[in-house]
LOLUM-439441 format. One record per residue (C-alpha): y, x, z; residue number from 1. Coordinates in nm, 2 decimals, decimal comma, padded with zeros to 4 digits. Layout:
Y	X	Z	NUM .
...
***
This chain:
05,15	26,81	04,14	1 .
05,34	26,57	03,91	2 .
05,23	26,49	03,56	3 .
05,55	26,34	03,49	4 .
05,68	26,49	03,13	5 .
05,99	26,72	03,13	6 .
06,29	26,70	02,90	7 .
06,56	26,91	02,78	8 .
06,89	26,76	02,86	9 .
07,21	26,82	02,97	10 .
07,31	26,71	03,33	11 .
07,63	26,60	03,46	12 .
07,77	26,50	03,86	13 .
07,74	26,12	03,81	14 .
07,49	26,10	03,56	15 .
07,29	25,89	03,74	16 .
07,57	25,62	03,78	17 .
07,61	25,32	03,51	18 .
07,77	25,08	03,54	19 .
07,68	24,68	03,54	20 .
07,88	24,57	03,27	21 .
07,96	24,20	03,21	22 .
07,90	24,09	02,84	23 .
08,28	23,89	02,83	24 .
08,40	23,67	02,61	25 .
08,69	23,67	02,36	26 .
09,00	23,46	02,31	27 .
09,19	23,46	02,01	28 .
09,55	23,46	02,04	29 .
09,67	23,32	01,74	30 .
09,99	23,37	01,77	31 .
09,91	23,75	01,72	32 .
09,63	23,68	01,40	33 .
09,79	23,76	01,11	34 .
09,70	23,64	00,72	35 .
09,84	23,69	00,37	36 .
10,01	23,37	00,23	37 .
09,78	23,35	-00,03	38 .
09,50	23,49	-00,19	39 .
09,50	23,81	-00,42	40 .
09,16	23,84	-00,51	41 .
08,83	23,69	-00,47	42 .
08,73	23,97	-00,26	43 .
09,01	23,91	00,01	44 .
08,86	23,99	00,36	45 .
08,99	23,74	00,65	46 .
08,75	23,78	00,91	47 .
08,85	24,13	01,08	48 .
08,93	24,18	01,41	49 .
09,17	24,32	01,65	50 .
09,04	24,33	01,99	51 .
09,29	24,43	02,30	52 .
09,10	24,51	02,59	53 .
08,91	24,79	02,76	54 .
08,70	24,94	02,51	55 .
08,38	24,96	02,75	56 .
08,39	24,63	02,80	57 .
08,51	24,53	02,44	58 .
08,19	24,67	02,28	59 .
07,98	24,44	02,56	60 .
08,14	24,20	02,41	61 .
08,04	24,24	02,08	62 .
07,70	24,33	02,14	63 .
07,53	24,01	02,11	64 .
07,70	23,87	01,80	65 .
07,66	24,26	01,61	66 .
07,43	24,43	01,73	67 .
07,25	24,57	01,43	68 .
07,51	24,49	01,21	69 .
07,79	24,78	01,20	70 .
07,74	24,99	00,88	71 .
07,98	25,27	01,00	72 .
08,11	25,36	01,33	73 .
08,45	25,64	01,36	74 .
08,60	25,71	01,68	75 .
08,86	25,95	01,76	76 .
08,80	25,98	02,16	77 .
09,04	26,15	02,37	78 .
09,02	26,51	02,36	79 .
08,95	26,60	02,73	80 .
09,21	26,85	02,67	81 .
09,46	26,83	02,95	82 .
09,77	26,77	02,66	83 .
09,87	26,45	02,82	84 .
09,91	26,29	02,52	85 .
10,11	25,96	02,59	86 .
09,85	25,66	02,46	87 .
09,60	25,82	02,62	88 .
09,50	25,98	02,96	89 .
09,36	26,23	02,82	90 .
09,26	26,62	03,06	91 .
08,98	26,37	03,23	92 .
08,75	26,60	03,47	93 .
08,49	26,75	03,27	94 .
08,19	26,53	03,45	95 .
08,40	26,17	03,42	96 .
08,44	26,24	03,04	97 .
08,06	26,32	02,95	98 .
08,00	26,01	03,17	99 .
08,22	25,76	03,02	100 .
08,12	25,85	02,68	101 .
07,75	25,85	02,79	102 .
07,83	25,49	02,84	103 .
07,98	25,38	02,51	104 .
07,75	25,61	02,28	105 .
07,49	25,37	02,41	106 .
07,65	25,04	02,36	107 .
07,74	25,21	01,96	108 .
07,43	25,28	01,92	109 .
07,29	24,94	01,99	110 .
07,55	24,83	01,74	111 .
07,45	25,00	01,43	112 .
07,24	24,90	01,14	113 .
06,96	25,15	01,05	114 .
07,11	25,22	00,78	115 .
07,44	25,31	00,94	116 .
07,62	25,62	01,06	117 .
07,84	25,76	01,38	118 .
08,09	25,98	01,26	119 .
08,29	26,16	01,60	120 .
08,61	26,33	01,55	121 .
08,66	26,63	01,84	122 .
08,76	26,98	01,89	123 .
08,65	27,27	02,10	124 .
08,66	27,16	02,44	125 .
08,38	26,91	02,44	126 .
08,23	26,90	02,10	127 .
07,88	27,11	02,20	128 .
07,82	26,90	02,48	129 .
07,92	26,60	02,31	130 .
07,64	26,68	02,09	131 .
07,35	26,71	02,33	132 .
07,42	26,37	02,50	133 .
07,45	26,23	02,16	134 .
07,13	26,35	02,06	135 .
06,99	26,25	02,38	136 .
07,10	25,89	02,29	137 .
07,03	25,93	01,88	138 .
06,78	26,12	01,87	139 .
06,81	26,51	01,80	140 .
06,62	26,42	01,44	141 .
06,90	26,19	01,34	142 .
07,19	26,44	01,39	143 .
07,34	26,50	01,00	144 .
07,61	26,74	01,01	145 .
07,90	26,94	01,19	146 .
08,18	26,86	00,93	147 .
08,44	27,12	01,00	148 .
08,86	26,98	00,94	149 .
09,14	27,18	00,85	150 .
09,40	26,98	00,99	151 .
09,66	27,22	01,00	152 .
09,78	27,53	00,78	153 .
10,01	27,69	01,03	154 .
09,87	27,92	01,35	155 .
09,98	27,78	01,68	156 .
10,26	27,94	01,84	157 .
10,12	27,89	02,17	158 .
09,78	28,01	02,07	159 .
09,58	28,25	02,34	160 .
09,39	28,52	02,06	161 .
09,31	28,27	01,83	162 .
09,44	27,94	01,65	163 .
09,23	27,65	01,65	164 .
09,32	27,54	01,34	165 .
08,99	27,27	01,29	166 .
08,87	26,99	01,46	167 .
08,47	26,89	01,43	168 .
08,35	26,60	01,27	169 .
08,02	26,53	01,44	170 .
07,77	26,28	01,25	171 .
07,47	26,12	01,31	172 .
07,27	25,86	01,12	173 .
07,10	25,55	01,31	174 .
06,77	25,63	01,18	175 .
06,75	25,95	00,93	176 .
06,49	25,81	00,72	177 .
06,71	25,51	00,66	178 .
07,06	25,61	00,65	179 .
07,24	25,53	00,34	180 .
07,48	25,71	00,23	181 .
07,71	25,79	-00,09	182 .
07,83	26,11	-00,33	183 .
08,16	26,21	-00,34	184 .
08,36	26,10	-00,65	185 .
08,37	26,42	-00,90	186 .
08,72	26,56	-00,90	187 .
08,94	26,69	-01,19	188 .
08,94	27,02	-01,06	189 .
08,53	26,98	-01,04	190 .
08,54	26,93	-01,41	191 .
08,74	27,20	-01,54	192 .
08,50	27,44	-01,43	193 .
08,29	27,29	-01,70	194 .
08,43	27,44	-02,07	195 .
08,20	27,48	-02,43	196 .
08,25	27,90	-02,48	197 .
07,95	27,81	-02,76	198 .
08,11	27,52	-02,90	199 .
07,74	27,29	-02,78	200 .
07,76	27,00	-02,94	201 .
07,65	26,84	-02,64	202 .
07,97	26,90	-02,47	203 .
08,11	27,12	-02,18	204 .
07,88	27,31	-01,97	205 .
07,86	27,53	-01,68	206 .
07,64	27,88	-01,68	207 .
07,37	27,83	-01,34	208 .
07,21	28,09	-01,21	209 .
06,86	28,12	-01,32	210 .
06,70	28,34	-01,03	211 .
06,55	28,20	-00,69	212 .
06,63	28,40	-00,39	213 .
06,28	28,57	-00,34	214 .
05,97	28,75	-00,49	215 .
05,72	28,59	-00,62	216 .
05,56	28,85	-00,88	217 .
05,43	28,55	-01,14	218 .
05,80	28,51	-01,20	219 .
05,89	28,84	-01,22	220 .
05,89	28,94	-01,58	221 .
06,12	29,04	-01,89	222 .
06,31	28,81	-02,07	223 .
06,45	28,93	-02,39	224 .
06,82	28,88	-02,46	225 .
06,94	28,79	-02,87	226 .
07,07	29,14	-02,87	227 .
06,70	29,29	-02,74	228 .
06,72	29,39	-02,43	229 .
06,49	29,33	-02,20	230 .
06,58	29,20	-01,87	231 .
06,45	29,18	-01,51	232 .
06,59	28,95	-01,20	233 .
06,77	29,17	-00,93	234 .
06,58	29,34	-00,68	235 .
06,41	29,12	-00,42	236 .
06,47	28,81	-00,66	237 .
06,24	28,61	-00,91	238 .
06,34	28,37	-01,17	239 .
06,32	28,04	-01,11	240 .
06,16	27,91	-01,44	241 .
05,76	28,04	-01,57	242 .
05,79	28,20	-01,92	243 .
05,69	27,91	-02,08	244 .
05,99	27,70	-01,96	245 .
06,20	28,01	-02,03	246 .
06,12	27,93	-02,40	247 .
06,13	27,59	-02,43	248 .
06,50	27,60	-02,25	249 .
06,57	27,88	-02,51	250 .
06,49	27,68	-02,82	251 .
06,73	27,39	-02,69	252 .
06,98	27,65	-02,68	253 .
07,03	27,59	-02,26	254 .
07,05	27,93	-02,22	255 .
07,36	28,16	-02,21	256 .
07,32	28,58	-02,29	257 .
07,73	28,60	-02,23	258 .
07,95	28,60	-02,58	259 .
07,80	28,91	-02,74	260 .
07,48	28,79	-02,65	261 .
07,35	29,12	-02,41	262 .
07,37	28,95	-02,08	263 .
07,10	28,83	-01,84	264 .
07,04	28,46	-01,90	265 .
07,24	28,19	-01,75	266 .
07,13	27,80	-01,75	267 .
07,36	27,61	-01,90	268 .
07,45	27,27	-01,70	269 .
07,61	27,02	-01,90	270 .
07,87	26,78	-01,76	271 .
07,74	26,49	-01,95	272 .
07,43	26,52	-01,79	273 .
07,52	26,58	-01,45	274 .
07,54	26,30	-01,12	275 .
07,82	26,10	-01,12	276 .
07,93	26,24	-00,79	277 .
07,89	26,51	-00,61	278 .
07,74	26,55	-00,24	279 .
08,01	26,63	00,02	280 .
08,00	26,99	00,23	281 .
08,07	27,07	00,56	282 .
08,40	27,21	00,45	283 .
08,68	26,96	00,45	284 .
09,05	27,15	00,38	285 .
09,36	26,98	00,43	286 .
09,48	26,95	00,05	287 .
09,12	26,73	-00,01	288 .
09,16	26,51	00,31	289 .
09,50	26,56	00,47	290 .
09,61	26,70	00,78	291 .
09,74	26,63	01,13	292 .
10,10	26,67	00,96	293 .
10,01	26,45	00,71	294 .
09,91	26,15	00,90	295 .
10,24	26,18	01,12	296 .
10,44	26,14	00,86	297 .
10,20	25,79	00,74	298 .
10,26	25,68	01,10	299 .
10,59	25,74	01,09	300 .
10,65	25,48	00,84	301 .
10,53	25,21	01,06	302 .
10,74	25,29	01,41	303 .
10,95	25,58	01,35	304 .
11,11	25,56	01,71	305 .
10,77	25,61	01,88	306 .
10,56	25,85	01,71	307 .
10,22	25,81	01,81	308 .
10,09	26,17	01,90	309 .
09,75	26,22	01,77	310 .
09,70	26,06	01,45	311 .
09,41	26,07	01,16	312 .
09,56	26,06	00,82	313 .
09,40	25,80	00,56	314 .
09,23	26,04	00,30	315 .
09,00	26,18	00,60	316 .
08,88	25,83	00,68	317 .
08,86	25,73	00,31	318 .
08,60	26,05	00,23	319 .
08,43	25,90	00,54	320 .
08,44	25,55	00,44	321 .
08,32	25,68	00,08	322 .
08,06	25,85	00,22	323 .
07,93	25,62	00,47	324 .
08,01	25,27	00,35	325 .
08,03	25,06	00,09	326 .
08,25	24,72	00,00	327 .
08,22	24,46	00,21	328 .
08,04	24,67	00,48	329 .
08,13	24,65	00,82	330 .
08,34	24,89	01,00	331 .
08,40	24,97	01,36	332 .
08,65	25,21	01,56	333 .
08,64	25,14	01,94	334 .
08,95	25,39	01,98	335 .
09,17	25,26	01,74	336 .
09,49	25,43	01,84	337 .
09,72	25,40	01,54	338 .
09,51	25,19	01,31	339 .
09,41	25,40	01,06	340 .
09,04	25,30	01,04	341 .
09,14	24,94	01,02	342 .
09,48	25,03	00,75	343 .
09,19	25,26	00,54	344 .
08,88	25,03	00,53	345 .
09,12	24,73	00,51	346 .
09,28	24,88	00,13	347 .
08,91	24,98	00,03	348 .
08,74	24,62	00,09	349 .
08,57	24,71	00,38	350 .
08,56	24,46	00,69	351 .
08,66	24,61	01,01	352 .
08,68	24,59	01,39	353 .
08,92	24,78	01,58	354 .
08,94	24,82	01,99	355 .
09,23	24,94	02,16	356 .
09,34	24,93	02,51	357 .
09,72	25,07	02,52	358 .
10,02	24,88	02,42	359 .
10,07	25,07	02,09	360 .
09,81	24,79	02,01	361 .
10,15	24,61	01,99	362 .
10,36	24,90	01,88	363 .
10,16	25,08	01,61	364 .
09,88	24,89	01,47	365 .
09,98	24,54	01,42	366 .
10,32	24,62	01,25	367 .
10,12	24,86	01,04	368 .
09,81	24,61	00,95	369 .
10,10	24,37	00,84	370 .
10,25	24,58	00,60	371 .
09,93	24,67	00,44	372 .
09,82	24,27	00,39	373 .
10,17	24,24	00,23	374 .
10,15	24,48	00,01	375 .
10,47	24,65	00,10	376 .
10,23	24,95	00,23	377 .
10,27	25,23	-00,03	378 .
10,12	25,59	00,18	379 .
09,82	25,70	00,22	380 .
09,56	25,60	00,02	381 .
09,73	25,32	-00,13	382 .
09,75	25,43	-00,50	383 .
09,45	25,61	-00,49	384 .
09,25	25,26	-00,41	385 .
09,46	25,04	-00,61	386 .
09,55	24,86	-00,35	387 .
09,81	24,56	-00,39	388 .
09,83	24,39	-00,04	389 .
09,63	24,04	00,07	390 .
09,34	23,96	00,39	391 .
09,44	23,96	00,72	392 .
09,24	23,98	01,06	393 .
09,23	23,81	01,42	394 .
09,33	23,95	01,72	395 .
09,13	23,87	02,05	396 .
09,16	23,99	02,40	397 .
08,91	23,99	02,65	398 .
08,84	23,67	02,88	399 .
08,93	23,75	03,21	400 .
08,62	23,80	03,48	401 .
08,39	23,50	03,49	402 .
08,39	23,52	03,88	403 .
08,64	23,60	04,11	404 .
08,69	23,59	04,49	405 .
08,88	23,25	04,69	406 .
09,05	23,31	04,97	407 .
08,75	23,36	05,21	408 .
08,61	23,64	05,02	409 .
08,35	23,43	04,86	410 .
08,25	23,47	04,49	411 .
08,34	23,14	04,27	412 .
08,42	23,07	03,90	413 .
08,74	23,19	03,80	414 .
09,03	22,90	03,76	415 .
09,09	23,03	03,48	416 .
08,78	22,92	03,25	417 .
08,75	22,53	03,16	418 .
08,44	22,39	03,04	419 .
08,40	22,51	02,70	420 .
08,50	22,87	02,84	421 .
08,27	22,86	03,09	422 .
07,90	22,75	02,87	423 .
08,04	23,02	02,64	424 .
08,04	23,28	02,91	425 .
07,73	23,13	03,06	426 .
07,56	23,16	02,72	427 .
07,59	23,50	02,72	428 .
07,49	23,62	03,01	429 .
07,17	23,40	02,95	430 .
07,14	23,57	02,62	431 .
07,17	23,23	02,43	432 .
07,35	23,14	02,12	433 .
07,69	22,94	02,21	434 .
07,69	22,66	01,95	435 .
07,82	22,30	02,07	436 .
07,69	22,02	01,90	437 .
07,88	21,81	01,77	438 .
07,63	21,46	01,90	439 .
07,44	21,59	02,20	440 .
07,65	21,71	02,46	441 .
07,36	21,88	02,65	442 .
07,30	22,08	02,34	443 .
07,57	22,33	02,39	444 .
07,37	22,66	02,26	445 .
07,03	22,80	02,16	446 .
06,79	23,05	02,20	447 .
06,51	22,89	01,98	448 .
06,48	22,57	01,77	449 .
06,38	22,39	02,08	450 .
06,53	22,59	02,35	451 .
06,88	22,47	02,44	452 .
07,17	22,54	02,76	453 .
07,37	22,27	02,93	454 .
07,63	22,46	03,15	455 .
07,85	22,22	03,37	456 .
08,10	22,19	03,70	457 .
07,94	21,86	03,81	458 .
07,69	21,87	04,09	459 .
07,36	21,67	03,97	460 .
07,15	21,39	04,14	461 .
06,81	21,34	04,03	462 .
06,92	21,04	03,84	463 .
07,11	21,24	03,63	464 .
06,83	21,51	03,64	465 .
06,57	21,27	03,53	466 .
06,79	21,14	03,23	467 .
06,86	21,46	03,10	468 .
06,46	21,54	03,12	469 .
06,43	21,21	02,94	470 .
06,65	21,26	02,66	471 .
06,49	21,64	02,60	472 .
06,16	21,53	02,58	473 .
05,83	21,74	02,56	474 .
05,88	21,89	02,27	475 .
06,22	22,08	02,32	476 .
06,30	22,31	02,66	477 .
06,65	22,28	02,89	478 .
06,82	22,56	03,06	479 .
07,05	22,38	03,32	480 .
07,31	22,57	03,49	481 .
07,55	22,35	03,77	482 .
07,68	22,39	04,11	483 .
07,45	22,20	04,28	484 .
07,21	21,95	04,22	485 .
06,95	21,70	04,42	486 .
06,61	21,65	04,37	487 .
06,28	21,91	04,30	488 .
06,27	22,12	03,99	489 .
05,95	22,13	03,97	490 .
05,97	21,71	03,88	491 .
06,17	21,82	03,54	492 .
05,88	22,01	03,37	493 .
06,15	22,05	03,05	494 .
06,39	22,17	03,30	495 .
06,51	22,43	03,45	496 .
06,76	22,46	03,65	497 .
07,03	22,74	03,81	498 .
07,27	22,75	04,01	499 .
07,61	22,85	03,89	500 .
07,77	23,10	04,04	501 .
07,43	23,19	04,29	502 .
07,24	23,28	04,00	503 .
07,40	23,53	03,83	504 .
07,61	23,67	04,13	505 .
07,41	24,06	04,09	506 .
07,38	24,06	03,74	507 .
07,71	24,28	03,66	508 .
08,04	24,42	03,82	509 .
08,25	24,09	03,91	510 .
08,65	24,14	03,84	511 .
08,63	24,51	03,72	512 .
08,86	24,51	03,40	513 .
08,92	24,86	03,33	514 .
08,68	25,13	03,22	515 .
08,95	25,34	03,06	516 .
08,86	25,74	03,07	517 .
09,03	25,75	03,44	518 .
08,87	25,88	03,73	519 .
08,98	25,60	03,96	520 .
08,78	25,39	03,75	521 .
08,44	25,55	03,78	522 .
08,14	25,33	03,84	523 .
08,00	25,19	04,14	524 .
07,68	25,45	04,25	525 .
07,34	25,27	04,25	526 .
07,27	25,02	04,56	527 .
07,09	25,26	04,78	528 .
06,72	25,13	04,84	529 .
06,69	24,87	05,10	530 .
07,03	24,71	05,04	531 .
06,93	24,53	04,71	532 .
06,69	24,32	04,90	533 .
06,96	24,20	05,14	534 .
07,18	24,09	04,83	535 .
06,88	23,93	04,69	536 .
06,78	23,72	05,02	537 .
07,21	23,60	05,06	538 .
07,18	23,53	04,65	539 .
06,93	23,25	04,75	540 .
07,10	23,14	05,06	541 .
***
């Protein structure tokens, strides 16, 4: 009889099959980056980021440089609804969705800070499960809220019974006990339910209720109104206050017996001495955060010739952004689609990274990031932040595979990568820090003060061997990564060498590129038992 310990979780054909990602590098393509002319204020943000590529392997990518850094992760995944929207390919068998999403939830999670927060935009179709394999992943304990979105007022013609008129806004905190997060700014229409029917001179207030939903019999006596009555709490209720805080709010006059002074007691809670904020519900209507309609219409403005189909509009990501971040935090939306994360968090001094896969990348998002760093952006939230144009971002796409196969079939390093390139990749996948020096060409990243990478195409002798050993000394440690080279190892105590591309030829999935929610691009199912000695015994051949 096993011992093993059970879990509840939710099971999936697949499950079982992940794939062997390879932590790419990216390329900036200048030509694409985009910066305002000139500063606008000290607070400009520069740094952003536009990465085209699959997302999958986009937030590989990022891993080693952020993991632990994003403050606030939105994505807005396909729907798995079968609507064949046209950026996406969306109606993905029910099993491929749960386990490509599997995938990235895992890679997000590495990614944020503990103080940081997944928000999840979905609907009906996959919502529920969604939220089991997110709490497998984040921890059932970390899950915050079920924000429901109106984000349209009309019924759906083509409805069956019912019109799903709200999408769910799923959110989790990194660690619970660590999340920071913000109030809501108090609202106009929040105030005027504050008026002075007693003319206080301490200002507006609003009448509480003074009972607490259950009996306790200490608290369940008379309290004597100005006009001498004698009152008792509702049945099955007690007030909330002992008689002797009952006075003492009395003889501050914080109590409220209605105009003619006959009425139970009401607390009176005055606006000056209320939060600044307020802390946001679970109920988000379309005139407080905008609707599907909405953010057409702000997409619109950027390519009115090709709509895109499934946009969020800005005041939903600014309550989330309000909520969840603050300036100069760092943003991250690994479905991108129109840009709207990037547009929102750009306008409220937020750094951001956006990932998107489909050419609307081109289409949609850059043209709209442009006019928002000009200034000539005036939707959305534009007014509401203050915003008057300046920043700018890079855009990067993702290096092509390290390895690829010649002619023969046989693995080598792709043409593609020259030297630099190539100790960049190589750092990576040896989980060093690429950082060329400027003196000591050996020196071409770090994993410690003293423990350094030399990647190169050049086959070594042991002359050259010995040299390097030399010139590292006792003190400091050398990962070398070649070809070839001649001579024992175990002669360069400092050393230690690789070879390039033998050593690294079952660490991921060589020349797969796309990850994208298809089914044709499911991963590879685990190397049945047996066969991974084989690869390991022609690795060292």
């Amino acid at each position: 009889m096993t011992n093993r310990k059970q879990k509840l979780e939710l099971t999936w054909i697949g499950k079982e099959n992940r794939p062997k990602l390879e932590p790419r590098i990216l390329l900036e393509d200048r030509e694409k980056s985009y910066h305002a002319s000139h500063r606008i204020t000290d607070q400009d943000l520069f740094d952003n980021r536009l990465i085209f590529g699959d997302n999958l392997l986009a937030l590989k990518a990022l891993e080693q440089e952020f993991a632990g850094k994003i403050k606030c992760i939105y994505i807005d995944p396909p729907y798995n609804t079968g609507s064949a929207f046209e950026h996406y390919d969306d109606g993905i068998e029910h099993s491929v969705w749960l386990g490509m999403m599997r995938d990235r939830l895992e890679l997000l999670h590495r990614l944020l800070s503990k103080q940081g927060s997944l928000w999840v935009t979905l609907d009906d179709n996959e919502a529920h499960y969604f939220k089991v394999i997110c709490d497998e992943i984040f921890g059932r304990n970390n899950f915050v809220a079920d924000i429901t979105w109106q984000k349209k007022h009309a019924p759906g013609n083509n409805e069956k019974g019912i019109s799903s008129d709200c999408d769910h806004i799923l959110v989790w905190a990194s660690d619970i006990e660590q999340w920071q997060w913000n109030l809501l700014p108090r609202t106009e229409k929040q105030d005027q339910l504050y008026k002075n029917a007693d003319n206080d001179p301490r200002g507006p207030w609003q009448p509480d209720n003074l009972t607490r939903a259950e009996f306790r019999e200490r608290d369940f006596y008379a309290i004597t109104t100005p006009s001498g009555r004698q009152v008792f709490p509702p049945t099955g209720r007690s007030w909330s206050r002992p008689p002797g805080e009952i006075e003492r709010l009395r003889k501050d006059n914080r109590l409220w017996f209605g105009p003619t002074g006959n009425a139970g007691p009401r607390l009176k809670r005055f606006l000056s001495e209320v939060q600044s904020g307020v802390v946001a519900r679970t109920t988000w209507l379309r005139e407080d955060v905008g609707s599907n309609d909405e953010a057409k219409k702000e997409a619109k403005e950027f390519n009115s010739k090709e709509i895109f189909g499934t946009p969020k509009p800005e005041r939903l990501i600014q309550r989330i952004l309000t909520i969840a971040t603050n300036p100069a935090d760092l943003i991250l939306d690994s479905f991108a689609g129109s840009g709207t994360t990037g547009a929102v968090a750009h306008k409220m001094g937020r750094r951001w990274i956006m990932v998107e896969l489909g050419e609307h990348c081109d289409t949609h998002i850059i043209p709209r990031l442009k006019k928002v760093i000009d200034g000539e952006d005036k939707g959305g939230v534009t007014e509401a932040v203050g915003w008057k144009g300046g920043g700018g971002f890079r855009y990067y796409h993702l290096a092509p595979s390290l390895l690829e196969k010649d002619k023969w079939g046989n693995w080598v390093v792709n043409k593609a990568y020259n030297p630099a390139m190539l100790a960049q990749a190589v750092c990576k996948l040896e989980g060093f820090i690429y950082a060329p020096s400027d003196s000591i060409y050996w020196q071409q990243g770090h994993s410690t003060e003293r423990d350094f990478i030399y990647v190169t195409t050049q086959n070594l002798s042991h002359d050259q061997l010995q040299a390097l050993s030399d010139e590292v000394g006792e003190e400091r440690s050398l990962l070398v990564l070649c070809p070839a080279f001649r001579g024992k190892p175990d002669k360069y105590p400092n050393l230690t060498i690789k070879k390039i591309p033998k050593t690294v030829l079952t660490r991921c999935e060589w020349g797969h590129d796309d990850y994208s929610l298809k089914i044709e691009n499911l991963p590879k199912a685990p190397i049945p038992p047996g066969q991974m000695e084989l690869l390991d015994e022609e690795a060292k051949s």
